[in-house]
N, C-alpha and C positions, 0 to 999 in steps of 0.2 A: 671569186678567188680560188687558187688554187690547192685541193686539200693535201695539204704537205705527208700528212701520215699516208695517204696512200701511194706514195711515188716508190721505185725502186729507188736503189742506191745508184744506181746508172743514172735512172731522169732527175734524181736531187741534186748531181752533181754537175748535169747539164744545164737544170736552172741554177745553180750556184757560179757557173763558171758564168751565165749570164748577167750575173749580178756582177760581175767581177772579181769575188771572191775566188781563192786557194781553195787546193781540192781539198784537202784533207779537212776540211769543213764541214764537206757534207758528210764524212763519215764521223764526224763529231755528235751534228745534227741527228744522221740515223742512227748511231746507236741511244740518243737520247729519248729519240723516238719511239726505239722499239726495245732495245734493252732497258733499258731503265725506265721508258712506260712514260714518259713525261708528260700533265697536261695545261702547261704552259709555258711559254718560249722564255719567261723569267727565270725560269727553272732549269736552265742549262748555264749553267752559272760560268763554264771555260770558256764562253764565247764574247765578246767584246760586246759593249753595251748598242754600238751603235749596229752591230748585226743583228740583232735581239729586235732590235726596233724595225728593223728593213724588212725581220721576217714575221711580224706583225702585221705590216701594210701590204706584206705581198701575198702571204698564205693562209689560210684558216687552218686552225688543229682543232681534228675531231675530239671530242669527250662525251660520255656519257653520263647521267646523271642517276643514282641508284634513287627509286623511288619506294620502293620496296624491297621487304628482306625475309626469307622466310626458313627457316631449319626443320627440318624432322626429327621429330621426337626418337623415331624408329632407326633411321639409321643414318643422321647427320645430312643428310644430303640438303644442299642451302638453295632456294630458286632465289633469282632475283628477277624484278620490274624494274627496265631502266628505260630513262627518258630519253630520248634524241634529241637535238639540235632545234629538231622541226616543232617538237613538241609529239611528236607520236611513242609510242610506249609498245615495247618487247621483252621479252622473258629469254633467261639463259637459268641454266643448271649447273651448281658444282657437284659430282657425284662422287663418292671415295669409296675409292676397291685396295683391296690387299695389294695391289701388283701399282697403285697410284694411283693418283687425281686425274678426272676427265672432266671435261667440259662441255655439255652441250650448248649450241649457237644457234640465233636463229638468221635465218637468210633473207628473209623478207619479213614488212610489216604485215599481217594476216596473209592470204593465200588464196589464187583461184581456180585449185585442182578440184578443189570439191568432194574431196574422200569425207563418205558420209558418215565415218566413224571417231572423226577428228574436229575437235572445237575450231583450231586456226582457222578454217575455209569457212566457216559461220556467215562472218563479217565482210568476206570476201578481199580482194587482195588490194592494198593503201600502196606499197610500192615496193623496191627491192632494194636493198639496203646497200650501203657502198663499201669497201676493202676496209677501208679503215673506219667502220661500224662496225662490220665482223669484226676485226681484230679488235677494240674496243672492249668489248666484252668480253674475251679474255683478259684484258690488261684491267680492268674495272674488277674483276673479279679477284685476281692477283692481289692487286690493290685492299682491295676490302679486307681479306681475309688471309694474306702474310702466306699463302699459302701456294707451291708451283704447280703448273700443270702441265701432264707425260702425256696427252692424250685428247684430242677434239673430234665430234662427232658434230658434224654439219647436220641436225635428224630437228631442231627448234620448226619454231614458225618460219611456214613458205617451204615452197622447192628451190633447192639450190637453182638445179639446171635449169630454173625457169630466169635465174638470174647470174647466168655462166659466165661472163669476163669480170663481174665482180668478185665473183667463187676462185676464180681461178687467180683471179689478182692476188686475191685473199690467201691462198693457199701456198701462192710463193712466196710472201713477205711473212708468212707463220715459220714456212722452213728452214727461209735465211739463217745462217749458220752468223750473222751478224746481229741478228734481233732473237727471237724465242730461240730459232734453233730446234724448232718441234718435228721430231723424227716424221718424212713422210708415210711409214709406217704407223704412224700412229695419228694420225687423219683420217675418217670414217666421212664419207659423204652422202646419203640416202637421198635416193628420186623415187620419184611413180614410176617413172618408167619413160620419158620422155628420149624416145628413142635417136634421133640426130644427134642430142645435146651429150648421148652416152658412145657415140661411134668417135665425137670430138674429141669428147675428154681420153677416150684412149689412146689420142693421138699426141698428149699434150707431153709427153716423157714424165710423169707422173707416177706415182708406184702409193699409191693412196689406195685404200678399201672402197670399192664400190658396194655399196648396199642399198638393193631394190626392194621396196616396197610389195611384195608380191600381191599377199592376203588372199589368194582363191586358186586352184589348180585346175580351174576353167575359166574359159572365155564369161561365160553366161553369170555367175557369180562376181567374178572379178567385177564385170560390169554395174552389176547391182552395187557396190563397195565405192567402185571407183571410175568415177564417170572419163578419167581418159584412156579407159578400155576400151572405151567407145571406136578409141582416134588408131591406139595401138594396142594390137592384139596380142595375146600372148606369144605367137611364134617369132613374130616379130620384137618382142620385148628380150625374151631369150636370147634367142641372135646374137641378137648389140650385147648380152653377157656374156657370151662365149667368146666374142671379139675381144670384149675387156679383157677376159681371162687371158686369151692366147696373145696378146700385145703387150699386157703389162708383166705376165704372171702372178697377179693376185686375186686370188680368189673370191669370188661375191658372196656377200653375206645377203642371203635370201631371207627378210623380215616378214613374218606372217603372226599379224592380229587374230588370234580364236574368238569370234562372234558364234555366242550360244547357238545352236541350230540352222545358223548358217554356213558357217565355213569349216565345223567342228567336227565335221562326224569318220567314222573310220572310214567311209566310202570317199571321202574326201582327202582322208591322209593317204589311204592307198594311192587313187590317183596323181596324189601331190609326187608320192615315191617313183610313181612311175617315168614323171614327168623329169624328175631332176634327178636320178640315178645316176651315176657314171660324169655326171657335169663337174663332180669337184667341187661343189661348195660347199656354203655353211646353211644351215637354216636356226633361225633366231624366233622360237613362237613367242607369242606377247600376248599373256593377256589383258585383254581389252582395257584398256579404261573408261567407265560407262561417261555418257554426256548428257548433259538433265534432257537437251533438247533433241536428241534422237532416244530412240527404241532401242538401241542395241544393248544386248548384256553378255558379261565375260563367260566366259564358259568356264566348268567348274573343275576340282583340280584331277578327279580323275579324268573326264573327257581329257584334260590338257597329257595326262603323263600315259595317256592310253594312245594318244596321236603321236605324241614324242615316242614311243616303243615303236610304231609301224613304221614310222620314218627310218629309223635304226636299223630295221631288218631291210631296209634298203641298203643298207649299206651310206646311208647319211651323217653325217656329223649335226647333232641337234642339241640345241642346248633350251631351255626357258630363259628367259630374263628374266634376272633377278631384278622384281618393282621397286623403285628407288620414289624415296620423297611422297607416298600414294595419301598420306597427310596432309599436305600441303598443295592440296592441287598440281600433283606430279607431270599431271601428261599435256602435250603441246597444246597449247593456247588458253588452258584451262585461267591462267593466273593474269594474264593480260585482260580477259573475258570479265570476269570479276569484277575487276580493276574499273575496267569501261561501264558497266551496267553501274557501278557504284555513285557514278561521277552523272548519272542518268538520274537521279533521283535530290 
């Protein structure tokens, strides 16, 4: 069947016009869909009984099922575990800042980039999630919690770009000035680095935040971090941001994880400075969140605010991220992980 919540308002209205139905139908249908969140076709109550029914046998409407729920004590930030359809289980974040609500999303079921700093890639990767999954979990979260969201950050479980015409489906049905209306400025997307998948998206007329995954200011480190350093190198990763930069005019937010003794030290931020000087971004350090099943640990807060100064004197825009939810199993895939080892026993 076909899944109704991911159609544009073009293709709902070309399957509407197939059914026989008036157009203005399907703009009835989509704003039910996506403005008012609906997750059942009983639930559009302006619609004639016997269309209700037609669009039960012809389409399926994605939902998710909240399985879990979890707040921090520290600063509100709520994770949830939700079910899919299939029965497989993902994690989304509501996070609250002074300036509004964001949402982080995940893109896929686990992940098979393999960043060895990151619980998602553990399990390795189940599949990629579809448009109206994504959106789902915004709308699930909405839902729950009476509360709106100014702000999505594509950064959850999986790489986006590893699952690009969903991303990007996703991405135009968030903006629809007919359903959320979510400023494309205010859409954050993060990859490794997947470099094709980043020369696309700047071709896509999109004006969304690009944020790469950097984590090492060399090839040789990077590699140790993240195994598709392997495939693309940093000059090469660069590149494809600089294109981003000059196509879209937005500027990339360059995320970099401080691992104690590896990626931490001032020999390390200097070259990072060197590297991205005069590029025009942003740099986002993060520290780590440790993972029971690797070795790595966060580096501590002076290394962090001693690397943040040498950036600076590059002339960088650097900020820390501020740790949301570190209570509650804050960091990607931590709460889905959990969840599964639970159901193991």
């Amino acid at each position: 069947m076909t899944d109704i919540r991911a159609l544009t308002k073009e293709e709902l209205e070309a399957e509407l016009a197939a059914m026989g139905e008036k157009r203005f139908r399907a703009g009835q249908i989509y704003q039910w869909l996506h403005r008012h969140m609906a997750d059942s076709f009983d639930e559009m109550s302006n619609l004639p009984l016997a269309l209700r029914e037609s669009l039960k046998e012809r389409f399926s409407l994605t939902t998710l099922q909240a399985v879990k729920e979890l707040t921090s004590r520290l600063d509100g930030t709520k994770k949830f575990l939700f079910r899919l359809p299939d029965g497989n289980v993902i994690e989304s974040v509501l996070m609250k800042y002074r300036h509004g609500n964001s949402v982080c999303i995940s893109s896929q079921v686990g992940c098979r980039m393999g960043c060895r700093f990151c619980a998602s890639t553990l399990d390795g990767l189940v599949r990629g999630l579809t448009a109206s999954e994504m959106l789902e979990q915004i709308y699930q979260i909405r839902r729950i919690t009476g509360e709106r969201v100014d702000s999505v950050v594509v950064m959850g479980s999986g790489e986006p770009l590893d699952n690009y015409d969903a991303l990007v489906r996703f991405i135009r049905l968030a903006t629809d000035k007919e359903g959320q209306n979510i400023s494309n400025r205010g859409i954050t997307v993060s990859t490794c680095g997947l470099v094709p998948q980043m020369y696309r998206l700047a071709g896509e007329g999109l004006s969304i935040t690009l944020a790469l995954s950097l984590h090492a200011s060399d090839d040789e480190t990077r590699r140790e971090l993240m195994p598709i350093a392997n495939k693309y190198g940093l000059s090469e990763v660069l590149a494809a941001c600089d294109a981003y930069f000059r196509k879209t005019g937005r500027r990339i937010s360059y995320e970099y994880s401080l691992v104690r003794g590896v990626n931490d030290t001032p020999e390390k931020a200097r070259a990072l400075g060197e590297l991205l000087a005069g590029r025009g971004g942003h740099v986002n350090l993060i520290p780590v969140n440790p993972v029971k099943e690797r070795s790595f640990a966060r580096s501590g807060r002076e290394e962090i605010l001693a690397f943040k100064e040498i950036l600076e004197r590059y002339g960088i825009n650097t900020t820390i991220r501020r740790e949301m939810g570190r209570d509650i199993d804050g960091a990607c895939g931590q709460l889905r992980r959990s969840y599964l080892e639970s159901l193991e026993f």
